[in-house]
N, C-alpha and C positions, 0 to 999 in steps of 0.2 A: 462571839459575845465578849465586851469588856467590861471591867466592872470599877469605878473609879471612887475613891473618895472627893466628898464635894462639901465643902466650908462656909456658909456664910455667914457673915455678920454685920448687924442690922446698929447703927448709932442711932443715941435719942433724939439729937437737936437735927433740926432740918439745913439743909444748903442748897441753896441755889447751882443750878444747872454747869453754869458759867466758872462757881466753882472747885467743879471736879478737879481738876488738874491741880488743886490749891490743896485738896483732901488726899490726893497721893502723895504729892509731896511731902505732907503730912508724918504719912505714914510711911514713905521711902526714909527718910527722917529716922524717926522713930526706931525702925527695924535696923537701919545701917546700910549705909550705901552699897558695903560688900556681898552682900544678898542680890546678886540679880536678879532672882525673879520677881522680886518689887517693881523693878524697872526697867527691865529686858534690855539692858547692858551689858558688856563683858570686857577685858582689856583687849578687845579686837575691835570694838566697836560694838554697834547697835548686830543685839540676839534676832537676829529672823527667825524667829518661831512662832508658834501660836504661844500668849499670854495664859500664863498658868494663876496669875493673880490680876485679880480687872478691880477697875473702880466704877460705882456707879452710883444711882440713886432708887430708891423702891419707894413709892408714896411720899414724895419730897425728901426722905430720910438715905443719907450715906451707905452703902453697901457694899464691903468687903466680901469679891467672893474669889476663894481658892479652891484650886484641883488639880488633883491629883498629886505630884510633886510638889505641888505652891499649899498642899497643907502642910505639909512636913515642916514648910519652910517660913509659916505663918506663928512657929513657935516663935522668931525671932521680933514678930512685931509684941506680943504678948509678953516676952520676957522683960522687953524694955519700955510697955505700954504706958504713957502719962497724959494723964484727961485736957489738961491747959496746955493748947497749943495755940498757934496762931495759923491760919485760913487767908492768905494773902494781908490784909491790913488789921483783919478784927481776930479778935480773941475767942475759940471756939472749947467746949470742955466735952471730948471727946469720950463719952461715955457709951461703954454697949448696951443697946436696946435687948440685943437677942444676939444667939449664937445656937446655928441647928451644923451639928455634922453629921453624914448621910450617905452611904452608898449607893449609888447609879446604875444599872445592870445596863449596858447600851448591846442592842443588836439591831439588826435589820430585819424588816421579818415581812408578811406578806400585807399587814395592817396600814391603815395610812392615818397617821396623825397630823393634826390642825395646829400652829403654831402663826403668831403675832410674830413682827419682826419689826422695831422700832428704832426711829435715825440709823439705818443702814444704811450705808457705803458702798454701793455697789462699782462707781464710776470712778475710775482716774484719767487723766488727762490722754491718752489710748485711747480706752474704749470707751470713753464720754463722747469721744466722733463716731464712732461705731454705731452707740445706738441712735445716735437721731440722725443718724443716716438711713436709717432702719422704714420700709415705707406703710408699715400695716403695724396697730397693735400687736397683735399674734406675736411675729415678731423681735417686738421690743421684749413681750412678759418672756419667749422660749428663750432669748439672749439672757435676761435675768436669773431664769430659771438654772442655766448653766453655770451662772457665779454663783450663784447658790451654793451646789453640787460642788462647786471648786473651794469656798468655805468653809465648808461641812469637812471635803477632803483634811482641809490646812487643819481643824480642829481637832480632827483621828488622828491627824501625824501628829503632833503636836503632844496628847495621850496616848502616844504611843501603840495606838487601834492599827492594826491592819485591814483595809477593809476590802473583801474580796467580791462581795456581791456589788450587785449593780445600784445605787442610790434613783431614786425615783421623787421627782418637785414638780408640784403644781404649783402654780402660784395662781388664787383664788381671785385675789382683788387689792388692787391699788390702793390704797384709801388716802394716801396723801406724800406729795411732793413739794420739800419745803428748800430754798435756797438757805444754807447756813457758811458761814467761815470758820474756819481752825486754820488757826496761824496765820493770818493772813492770807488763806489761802478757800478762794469760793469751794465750793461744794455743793453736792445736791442728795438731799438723805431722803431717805425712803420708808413713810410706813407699810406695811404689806402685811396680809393673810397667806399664808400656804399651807400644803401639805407637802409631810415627806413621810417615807416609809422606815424612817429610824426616831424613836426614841430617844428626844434628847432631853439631856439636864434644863430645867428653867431657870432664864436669868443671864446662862453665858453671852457670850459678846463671839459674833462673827463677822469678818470681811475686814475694812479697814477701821485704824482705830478701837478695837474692841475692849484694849482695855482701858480705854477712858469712857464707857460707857454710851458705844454706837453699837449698833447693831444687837441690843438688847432680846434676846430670844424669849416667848414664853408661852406656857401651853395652851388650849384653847380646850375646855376639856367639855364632851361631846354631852 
């Protein structure tokens, strides 16, 4: 079992999808550049780790969510928080809606829980030939199913979880495959139903991109 503190915070005014990356900046800003984990930076280059602080959106509304170590580190946007900021070209007053901090007991256990998984990432240029090489459904979902599982992995290491038991995914149902670009760069994101046998937080971000609000997790509750 791990047990994590978990941060979110909800702003009042609403923002468009397009500009998440406008709303980190924001708040990368704000906190101070010298905080990496705003920006999973470091003077070596780009942090490969899992994002301990994401950006996203919850009912068209901004959402700040930190964990575990990215609460600790979330005093520093807070200490130097100011509501008038600018959002690429307009002027946005960066007020909190809400603010819930929360512990998370995560284990594995023999239960299987139902989770939403929204603009996920599963494919890079790899194994984007991989799967539509792929000649049956079946397939395609047990190749997904594995990125999954490899996700999930990067999100334990990342919190520092060791995880010994065996991780278990279904994936229920496709519900939608939409072409998008980030950076100029195509993509194919993914909504999807699954089941897995861990208990996770709602809301985090898994696969790529997660902390600009892909691969948005949440729970489906029975």
């Amino acid at each position: 079992m791990k047990k994590i503190k978990i941060l979110t915070v909800t702003f009042e005014n609403s923002i468009s999808s397009v500009e998440i990356p406008y709303f980190r900046g924001a708040i990368i800003q704000t906190s101070g550049l010298e905080h990496e984990l705003f920006h999973n930076h470091n003077d070596k280059g780009f942090r490969y780790a899992y994002p301990l602080i994401q950006y996203k959106r919850k009912n068209g509304k901004p959402l700040l969510l930190c964990l575990d170590k990215g609460v600790e580190s979330s005093f520093h946007f807070f200490s130097n928080h100011q509501e008038g900021i600018m959002l690429g070209n307009r002027k946005y007053d960066l007020i909190v809606d809400e603010l819930n901090l929360a512990t998370a007991s995560l284990n594995v256990t023999t239960d299987s829980f139902n989770y939403t998984l929204i603009d996920w990432l599963p494919l890079n240029q790899k194994n984007h030939k991989v799967y539509f090489s792929l000649k049956s459904e079946i397939e395609q979902l047990e190749f997904l199913e594995k990125i999954i599982i490899g996700n999930i992995l990067s999100f334990a290491k990342g919190i520092g979880w060791l995880l010994t038991s065996q991780i278990k995914v279904r994936i229920n149902k496709v519900n939608n495959i939409k072409k998008i670009t980030i950076k100029q760069n195509p993509r194919m994101a993914f909504n999807i139903t699954f089941s897995c046998n861990i208990k996770l937080p709602n809301y985090i971000g898994i696969g790529k991109n997660a902390s600009l609000g892909y691969g948005v997790l949440e729970s489906i509750y029975n």
